[in-house]
C-alpha positions as a Markdown table, in Angstrom:
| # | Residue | x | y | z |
|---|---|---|---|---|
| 1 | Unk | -166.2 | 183.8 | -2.9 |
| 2 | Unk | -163.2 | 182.0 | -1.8 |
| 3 | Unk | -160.1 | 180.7 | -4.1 |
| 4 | Unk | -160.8 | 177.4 | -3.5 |
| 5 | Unk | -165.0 | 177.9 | -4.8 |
| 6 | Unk | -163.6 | 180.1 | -7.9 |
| 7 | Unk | -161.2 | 177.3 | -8.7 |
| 8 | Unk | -164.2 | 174.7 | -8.5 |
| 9 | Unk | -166.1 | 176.8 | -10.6 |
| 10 | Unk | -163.2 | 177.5 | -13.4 |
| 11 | Unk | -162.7 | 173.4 | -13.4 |
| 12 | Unk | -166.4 | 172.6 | -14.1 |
| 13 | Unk | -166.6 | 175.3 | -16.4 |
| 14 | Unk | -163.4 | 174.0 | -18.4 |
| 15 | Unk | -165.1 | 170.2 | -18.3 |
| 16 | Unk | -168.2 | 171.3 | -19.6 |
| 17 | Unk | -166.6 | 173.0 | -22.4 |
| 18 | Unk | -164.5 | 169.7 | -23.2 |
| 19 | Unk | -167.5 | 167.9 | -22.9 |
| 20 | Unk | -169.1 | 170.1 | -25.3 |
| 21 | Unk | -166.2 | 170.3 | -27.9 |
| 22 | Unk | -166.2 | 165.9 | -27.6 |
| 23 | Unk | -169.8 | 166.0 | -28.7 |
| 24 | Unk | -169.6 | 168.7 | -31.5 |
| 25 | Unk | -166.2 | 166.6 | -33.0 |
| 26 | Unk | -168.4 | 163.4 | -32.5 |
| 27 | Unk | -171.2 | 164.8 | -34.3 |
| 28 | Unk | -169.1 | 166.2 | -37.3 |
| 29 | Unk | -167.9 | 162.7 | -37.6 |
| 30 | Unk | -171.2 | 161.1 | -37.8 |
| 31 | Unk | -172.2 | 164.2 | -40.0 |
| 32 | Unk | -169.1 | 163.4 | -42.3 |
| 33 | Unk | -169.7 | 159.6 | -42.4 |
| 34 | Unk | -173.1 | 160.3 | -43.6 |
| 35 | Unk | -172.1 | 162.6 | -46.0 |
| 36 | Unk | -169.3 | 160.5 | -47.4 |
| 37 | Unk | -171.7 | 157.4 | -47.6 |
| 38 | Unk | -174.5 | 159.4 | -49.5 |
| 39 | Unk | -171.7 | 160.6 | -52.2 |
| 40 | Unk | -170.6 | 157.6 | -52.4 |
| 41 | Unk | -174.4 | 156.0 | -53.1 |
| 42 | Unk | -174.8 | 158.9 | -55.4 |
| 43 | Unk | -171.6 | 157.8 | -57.5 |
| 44 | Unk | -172.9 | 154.1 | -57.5 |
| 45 | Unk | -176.2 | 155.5 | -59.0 |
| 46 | Unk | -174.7 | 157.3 | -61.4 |
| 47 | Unk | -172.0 | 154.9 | -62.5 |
| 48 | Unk | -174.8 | 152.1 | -62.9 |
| 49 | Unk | -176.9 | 154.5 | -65.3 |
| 50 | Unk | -174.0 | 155.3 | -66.5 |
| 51 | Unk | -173.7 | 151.2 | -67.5 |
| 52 | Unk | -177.0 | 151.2 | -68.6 |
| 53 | Unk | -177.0 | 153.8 | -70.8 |
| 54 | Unk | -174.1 | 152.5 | -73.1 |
| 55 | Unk | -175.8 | 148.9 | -72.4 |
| 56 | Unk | -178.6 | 150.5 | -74.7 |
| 57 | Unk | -176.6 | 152.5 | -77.0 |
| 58 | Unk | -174.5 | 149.4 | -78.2 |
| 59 | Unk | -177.5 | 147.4 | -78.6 |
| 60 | Unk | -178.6 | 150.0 | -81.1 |
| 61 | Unk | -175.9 | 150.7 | -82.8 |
| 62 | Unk | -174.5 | 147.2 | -83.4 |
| 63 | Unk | -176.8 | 146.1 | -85.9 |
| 64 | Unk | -177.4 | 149.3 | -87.7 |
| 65 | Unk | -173.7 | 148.8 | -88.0 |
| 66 | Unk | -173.8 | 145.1 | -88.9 |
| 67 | Unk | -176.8 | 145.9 | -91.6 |
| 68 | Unk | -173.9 | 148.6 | -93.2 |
| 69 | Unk | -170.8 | 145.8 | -93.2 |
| 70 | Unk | -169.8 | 144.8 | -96.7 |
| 71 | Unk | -170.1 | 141.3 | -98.1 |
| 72 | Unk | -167.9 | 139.1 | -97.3 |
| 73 | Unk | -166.7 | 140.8 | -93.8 |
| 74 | Unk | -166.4 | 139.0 | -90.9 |
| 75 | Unk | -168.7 | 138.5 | -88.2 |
| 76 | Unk | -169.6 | 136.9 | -85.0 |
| 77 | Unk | -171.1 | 133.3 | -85.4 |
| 78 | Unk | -171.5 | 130.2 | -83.0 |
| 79 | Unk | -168.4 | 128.0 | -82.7 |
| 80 | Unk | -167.4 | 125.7 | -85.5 |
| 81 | Unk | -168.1 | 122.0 | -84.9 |
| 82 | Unk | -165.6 | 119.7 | -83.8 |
| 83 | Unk | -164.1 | 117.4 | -87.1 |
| 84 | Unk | -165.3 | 114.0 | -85.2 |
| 85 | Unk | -168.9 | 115.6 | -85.3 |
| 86 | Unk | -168.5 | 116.5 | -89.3 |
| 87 | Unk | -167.0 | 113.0 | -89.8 |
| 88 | Unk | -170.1 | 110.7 | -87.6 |
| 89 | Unk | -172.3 | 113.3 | -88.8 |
| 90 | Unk | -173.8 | 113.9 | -85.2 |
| 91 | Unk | -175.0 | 117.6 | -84.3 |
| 92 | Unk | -173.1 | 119.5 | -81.9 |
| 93 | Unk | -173.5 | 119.0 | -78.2 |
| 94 | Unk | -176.0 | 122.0 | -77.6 |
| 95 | Unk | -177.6 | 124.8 | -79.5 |
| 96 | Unk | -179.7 | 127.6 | -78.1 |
| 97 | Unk | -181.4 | 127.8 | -81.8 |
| 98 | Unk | -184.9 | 126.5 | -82.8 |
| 99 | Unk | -184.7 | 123.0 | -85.0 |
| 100 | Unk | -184.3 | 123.4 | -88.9 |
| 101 | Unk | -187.5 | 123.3 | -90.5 |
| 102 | Unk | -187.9 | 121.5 | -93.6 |
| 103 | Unk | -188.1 | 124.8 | -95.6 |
| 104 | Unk | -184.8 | 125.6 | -94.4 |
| 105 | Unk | -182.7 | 122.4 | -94.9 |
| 106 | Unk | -180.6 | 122.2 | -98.1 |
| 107 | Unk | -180.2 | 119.0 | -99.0 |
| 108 | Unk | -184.4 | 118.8 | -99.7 |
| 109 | Unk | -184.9 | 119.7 | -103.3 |
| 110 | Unk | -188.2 | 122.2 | -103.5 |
| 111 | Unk | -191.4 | 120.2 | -103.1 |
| 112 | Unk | -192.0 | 121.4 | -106.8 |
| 113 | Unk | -189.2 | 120.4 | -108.4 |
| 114 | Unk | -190.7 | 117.3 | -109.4 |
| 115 | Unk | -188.5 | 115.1 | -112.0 |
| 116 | Unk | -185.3 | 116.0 | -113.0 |
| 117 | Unk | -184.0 | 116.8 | -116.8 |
| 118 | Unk | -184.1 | 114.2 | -119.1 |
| 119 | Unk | -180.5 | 113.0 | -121.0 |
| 120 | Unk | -179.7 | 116.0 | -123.6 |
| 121 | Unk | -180.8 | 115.5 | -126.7 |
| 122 | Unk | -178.6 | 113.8 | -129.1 |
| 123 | Unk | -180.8 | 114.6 | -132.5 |
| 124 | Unk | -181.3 | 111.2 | -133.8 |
| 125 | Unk | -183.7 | 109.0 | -134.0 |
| 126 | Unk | -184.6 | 105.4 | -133.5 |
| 127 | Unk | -182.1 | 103.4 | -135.5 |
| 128 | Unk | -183.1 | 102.1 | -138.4 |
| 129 | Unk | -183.5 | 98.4 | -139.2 |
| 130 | Unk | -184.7 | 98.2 | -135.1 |
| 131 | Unk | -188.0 | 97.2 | -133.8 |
| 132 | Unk | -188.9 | 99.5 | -131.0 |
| 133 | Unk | -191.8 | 99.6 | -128.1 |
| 134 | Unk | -192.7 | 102.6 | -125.3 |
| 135 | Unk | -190.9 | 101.6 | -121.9 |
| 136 | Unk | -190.5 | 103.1 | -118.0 |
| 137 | Unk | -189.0 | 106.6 | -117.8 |
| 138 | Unk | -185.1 | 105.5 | -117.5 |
| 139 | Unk | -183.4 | 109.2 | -117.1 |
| 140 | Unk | -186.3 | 110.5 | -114.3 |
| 141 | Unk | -187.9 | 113.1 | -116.2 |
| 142 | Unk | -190.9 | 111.6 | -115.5 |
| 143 | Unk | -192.4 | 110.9 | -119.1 |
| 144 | Unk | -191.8 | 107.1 | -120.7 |
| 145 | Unk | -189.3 | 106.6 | -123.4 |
| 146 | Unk | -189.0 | 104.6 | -125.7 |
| 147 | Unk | -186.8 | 101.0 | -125.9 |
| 148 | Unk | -185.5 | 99.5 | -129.3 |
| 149 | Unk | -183.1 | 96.3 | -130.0 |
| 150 | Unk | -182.1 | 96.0 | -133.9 |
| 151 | Unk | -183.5 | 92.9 | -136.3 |
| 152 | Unk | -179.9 | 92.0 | -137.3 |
| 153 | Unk | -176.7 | 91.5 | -135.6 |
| 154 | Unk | -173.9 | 93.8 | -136.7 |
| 155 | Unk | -170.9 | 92.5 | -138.7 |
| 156 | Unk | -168.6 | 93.0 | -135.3 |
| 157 | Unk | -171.0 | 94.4 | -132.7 |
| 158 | Unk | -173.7 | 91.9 | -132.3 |
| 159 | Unk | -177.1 | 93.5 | -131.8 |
| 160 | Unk | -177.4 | 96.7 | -130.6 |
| 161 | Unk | -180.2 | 97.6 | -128.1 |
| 162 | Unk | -181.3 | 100.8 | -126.2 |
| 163 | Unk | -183.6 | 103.6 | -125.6 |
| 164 | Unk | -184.4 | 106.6 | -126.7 |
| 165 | Unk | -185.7 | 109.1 | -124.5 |
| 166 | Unk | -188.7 | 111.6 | -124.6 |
| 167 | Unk | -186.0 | 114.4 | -124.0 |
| 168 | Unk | -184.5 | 113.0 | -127.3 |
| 169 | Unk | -181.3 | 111.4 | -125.6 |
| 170 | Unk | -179.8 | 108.1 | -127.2 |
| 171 | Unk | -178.6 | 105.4 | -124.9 |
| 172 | Unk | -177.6 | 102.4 | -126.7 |
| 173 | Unk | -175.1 | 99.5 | -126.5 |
| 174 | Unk | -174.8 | 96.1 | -128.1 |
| 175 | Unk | -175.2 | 92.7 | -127.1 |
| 176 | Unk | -172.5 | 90.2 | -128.5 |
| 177 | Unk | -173.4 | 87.1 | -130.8 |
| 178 | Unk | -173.7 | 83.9 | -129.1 |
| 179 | Unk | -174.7 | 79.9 | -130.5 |
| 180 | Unk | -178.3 | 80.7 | -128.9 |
| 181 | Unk | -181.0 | 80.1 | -131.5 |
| 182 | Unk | -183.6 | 82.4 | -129.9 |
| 183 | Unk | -184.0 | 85.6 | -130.9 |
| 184 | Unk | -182.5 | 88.4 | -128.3 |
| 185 | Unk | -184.8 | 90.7 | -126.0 |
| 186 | Unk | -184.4 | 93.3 | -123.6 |
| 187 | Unk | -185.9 | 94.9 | -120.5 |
| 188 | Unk | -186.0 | 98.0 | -119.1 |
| 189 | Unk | -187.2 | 98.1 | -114.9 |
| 190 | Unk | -186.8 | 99.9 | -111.8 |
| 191 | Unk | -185.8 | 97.1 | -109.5 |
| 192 | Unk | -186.5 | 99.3 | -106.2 |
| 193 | Unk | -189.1 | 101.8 | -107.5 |
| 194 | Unk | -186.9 | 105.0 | -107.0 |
| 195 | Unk | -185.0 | 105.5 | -109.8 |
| 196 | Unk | -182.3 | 102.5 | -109.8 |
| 197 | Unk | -182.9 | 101.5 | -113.4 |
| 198 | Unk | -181.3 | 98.3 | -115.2 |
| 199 | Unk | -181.6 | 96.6 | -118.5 |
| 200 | Unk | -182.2 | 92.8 | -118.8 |
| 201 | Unk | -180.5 | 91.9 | -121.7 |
| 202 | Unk | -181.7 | 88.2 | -122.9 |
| 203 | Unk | -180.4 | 85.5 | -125.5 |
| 204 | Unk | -182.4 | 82.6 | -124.3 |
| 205 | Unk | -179.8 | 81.3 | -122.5 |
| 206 | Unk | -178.6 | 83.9 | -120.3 |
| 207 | Unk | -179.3 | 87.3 | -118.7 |
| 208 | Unk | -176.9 | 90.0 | -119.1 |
| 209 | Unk | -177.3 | 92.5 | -116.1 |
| 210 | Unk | -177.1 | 96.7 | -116.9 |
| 211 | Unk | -177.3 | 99.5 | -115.4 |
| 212 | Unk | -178.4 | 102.8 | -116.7 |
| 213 | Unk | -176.9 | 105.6 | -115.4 |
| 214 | Unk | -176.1 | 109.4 | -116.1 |
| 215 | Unk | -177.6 | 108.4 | -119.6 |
| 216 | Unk | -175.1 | 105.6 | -120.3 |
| 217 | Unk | -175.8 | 101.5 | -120.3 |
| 218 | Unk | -173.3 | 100.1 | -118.0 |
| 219 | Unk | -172.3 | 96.6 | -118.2 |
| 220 | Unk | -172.5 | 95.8 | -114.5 |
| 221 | Unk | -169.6 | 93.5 | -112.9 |
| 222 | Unk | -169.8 | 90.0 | -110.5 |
| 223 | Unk | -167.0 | 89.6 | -107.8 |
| 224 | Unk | -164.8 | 88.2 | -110.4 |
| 225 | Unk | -164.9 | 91.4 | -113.0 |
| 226 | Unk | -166.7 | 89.8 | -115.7 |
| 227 | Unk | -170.1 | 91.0 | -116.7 |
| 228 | Unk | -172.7 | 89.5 | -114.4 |
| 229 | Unk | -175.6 | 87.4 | -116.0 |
| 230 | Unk | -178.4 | 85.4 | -114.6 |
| 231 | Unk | -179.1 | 81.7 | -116.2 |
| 232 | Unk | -182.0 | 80.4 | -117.5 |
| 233 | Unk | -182.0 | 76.8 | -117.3 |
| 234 | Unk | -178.7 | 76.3 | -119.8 |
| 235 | Unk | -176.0 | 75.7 | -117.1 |
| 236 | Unk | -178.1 | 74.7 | -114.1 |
| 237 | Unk | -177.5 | 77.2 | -111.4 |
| 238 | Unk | -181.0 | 79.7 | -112.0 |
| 239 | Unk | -184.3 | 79.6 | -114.1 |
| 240 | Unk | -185.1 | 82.9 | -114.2 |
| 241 | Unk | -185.1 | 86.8 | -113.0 |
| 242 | Unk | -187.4 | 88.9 | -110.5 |
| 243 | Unk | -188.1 | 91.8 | -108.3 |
| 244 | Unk | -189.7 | 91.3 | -104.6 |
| 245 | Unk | -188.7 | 92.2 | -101.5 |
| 246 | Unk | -187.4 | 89.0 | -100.3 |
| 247 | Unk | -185.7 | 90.4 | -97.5 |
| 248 | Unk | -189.0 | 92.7 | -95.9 |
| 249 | Unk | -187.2 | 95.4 | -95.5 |
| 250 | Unk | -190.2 | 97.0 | -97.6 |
| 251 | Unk | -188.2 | 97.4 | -100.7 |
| 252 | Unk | -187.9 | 95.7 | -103.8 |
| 253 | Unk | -185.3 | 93.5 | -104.6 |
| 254 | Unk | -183.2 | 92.0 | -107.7 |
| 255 | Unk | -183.5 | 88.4 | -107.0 |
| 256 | Unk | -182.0 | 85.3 | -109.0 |
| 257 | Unk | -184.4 | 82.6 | -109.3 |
| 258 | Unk | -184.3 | 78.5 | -109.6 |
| 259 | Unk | -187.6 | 76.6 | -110.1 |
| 260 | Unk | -186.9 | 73.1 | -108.4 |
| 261 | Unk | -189.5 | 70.2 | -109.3 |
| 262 | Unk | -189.7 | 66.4 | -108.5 |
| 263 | Unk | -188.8 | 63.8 | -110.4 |
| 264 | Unk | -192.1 | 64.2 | -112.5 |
| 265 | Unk | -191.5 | 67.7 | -113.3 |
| 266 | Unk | -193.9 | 69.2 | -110.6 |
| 267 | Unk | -192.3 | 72.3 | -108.9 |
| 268 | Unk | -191.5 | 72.0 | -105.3 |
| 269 | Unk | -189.8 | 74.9 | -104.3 |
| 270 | Unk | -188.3 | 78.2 | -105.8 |
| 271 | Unk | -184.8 | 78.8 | -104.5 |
| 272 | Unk | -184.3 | 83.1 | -104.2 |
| 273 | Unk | -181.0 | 84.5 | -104.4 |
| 274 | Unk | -180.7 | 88.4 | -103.5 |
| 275 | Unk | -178.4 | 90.3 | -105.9 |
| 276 | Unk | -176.9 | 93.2 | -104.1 |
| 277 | Unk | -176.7 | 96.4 | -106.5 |
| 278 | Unk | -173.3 | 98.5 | -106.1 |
| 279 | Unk | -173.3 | 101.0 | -109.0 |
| 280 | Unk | -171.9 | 98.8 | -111.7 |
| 281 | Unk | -171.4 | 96.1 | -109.1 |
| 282 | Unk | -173.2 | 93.0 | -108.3 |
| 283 | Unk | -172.4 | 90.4 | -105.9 |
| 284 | Unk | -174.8 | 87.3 | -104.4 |
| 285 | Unk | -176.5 | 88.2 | -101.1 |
| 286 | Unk | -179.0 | 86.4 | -98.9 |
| 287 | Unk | -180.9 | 83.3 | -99.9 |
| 288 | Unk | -184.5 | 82.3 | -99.3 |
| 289 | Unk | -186.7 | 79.1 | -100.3 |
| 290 | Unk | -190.1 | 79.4 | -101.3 |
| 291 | Unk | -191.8 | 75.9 | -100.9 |
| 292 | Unk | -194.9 | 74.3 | -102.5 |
| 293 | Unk | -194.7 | 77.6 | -105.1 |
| 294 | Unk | -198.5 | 78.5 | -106.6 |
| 295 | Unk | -198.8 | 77.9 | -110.3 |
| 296 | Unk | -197.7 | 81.7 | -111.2 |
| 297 | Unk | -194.5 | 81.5 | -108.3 |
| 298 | Unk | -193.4 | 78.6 | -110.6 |
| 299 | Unk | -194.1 | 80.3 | -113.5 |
| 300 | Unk | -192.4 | 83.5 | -112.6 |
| 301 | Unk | -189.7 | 81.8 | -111.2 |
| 302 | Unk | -189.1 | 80.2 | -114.9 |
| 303 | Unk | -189.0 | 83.8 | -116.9 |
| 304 | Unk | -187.9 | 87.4 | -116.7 |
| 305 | Unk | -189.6 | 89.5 | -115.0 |
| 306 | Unk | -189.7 | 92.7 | -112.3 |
| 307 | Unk | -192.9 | 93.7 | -110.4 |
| 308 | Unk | -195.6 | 93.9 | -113.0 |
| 309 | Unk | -193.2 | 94.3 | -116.0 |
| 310 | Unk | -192.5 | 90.9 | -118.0 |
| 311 | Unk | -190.4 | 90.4 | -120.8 |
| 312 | Unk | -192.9 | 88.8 | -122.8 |
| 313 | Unk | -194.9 | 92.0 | -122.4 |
| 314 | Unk | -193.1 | 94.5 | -122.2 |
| 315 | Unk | -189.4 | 93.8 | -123.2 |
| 316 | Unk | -188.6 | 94.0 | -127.1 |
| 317 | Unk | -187.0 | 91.7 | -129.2 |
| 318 | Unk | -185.4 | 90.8 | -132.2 |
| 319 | Unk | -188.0 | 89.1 | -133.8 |
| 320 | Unk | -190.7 | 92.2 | -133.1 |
């Protein structure tokens, strides 16, 4: 073999071995790049059950934990509402909770509670030298009680009037003497049906408006602070007292009434005047003519009265 044929040989020899050596580092490297990305995959795995496993143990353990806190201890809630919501009252913006239920609002009193304790008993009895007849239920426990107005006036009080509940309460006042010949009378209604109880205190001449509330007659006020009183055909300006929704807003209301007539004395209209009730305020509202009035309008119109109550029927007097 000649040099030049054994140096050929050495030099195709030598680049086959490079060649060889290129492809084994080339295959380590993919080899390693696989390797490297499988470990890494395998740490993801792991970190994620990791995660998942401490997911589950806190959702354990917090309320095992929060069943074990002591009263009073804080806790996580939803975020307070805003003060413009508390003052308009509206609910917050959103809420992932289910709407209150009846059961569950507050402000409902139990669908048993029914009516609610009488005034406390004061341990007397009807006052003496006072005629007396059963009335409405004035302090909502749901049994009648029982009104009274005395015979005689008293040296400096006038007469003295009231009611005496079935829970044994007194609630009296007194009515003050006046040039009216007529003997005196009161009434006892519901004006609205649902609890807002007055007295219609009468000499004939006028109407002298209370209210009774928290088991205490309260002379109620006009606009100009005087007690207010409804007339009955002594200065002009009424002719009686009712109850009817005059406004149809579906409840009842405390109306002033006038019965016009004609020159003959026939009635021809009955003027309504809407007394707004304010706790022990009373003011004039809306007004409202009722014409060509039926026999009992005009008749009503001329007395006391409120819904089916009448003072002629069930108000009590002086005289009996």
């Amino acid at each position: 073999m000649s040099f030049e044929s054994e140096l050929r040989n050495r030099l195709h020899g030598a680049a086959r071995r490079a060649d060889a050596e290129s492809d084994y580092y080339e295959e380590t490297a993919v080899a390693d790049n696989v390797i490297t990305r499988r470990r890494a995959q395998r740490r993801n795995r792991a970190a994620v059950l990791v995660s998942a496993a401490a997911v589950l143990l806190i959702g354990v353990a917090v309320p095992a934990i929060a069943g074990r806190l002591p009263a009073g201890a804080p806790v996580a809630g939803p975020a307070p509402v805003s003060s413009a919501a508390q003052q308009t009252g509206e609910p917050p913006s959103a809420t992932n909770g289910p709407e209150p239920t009846p059961s569950s609002a507050t402000s409902s009193p139990p669908a048993s509670s029914g009516a609610r304790a009488g005034c406390p008993s004061s341990g007397e009895s009807i006052p003496a030298g006072t005629n007396s007849k059963p009335t409405i239920d004035v302090d909502g426990d749901g049994r009648p009680d029982t009104a009274f107005f005395s015979e005689q006036p008293g040296a400096q009080n006038g007469f003295t009037f009231g009611v005496r509940t079935a829970s044994g309460g007194v609630v009296r006042s007194s009515m003050g003497l006046s040039g009216s010949p007529v003997e005196r009378s009161v009434l006892f209604a519901d004006v609205t049906g649902r609890g807002e109880v007055i007295a219609l205190a009468s000499d004939g001449r006028q109407v002298q408006l209370w209210a009774v509330s928290t088991c205490r007659l309260i002379p109620v006020q006009n606009a100009q602070g005087q007690q207010y009183t409804f007339d009955l055909g002594y200065s002009g300006y009424g002719t009686g007292v009712g109850c009817a929704d005059a406004d149809g807003d579906g409840t009842r209301d405390l109306l002033g009434l006038k019965l016009v007539t004609d020159s003959g004395g026939s009635p021809t209209s009955v003027e309504r005047t809407i007394i707004a009730l304010n706790g022990p305020h009373a003011a004039n509202g809306a007004r409202s003519i009722v014409p060509a009035p039926t026999a009992a309008e005009a008749a009503r119109a001329g007395s006391i009265t409120c819904g089916d109550l009448t003072m002629a029927a069930d108000g009590v007097s002086s005289g009996h």
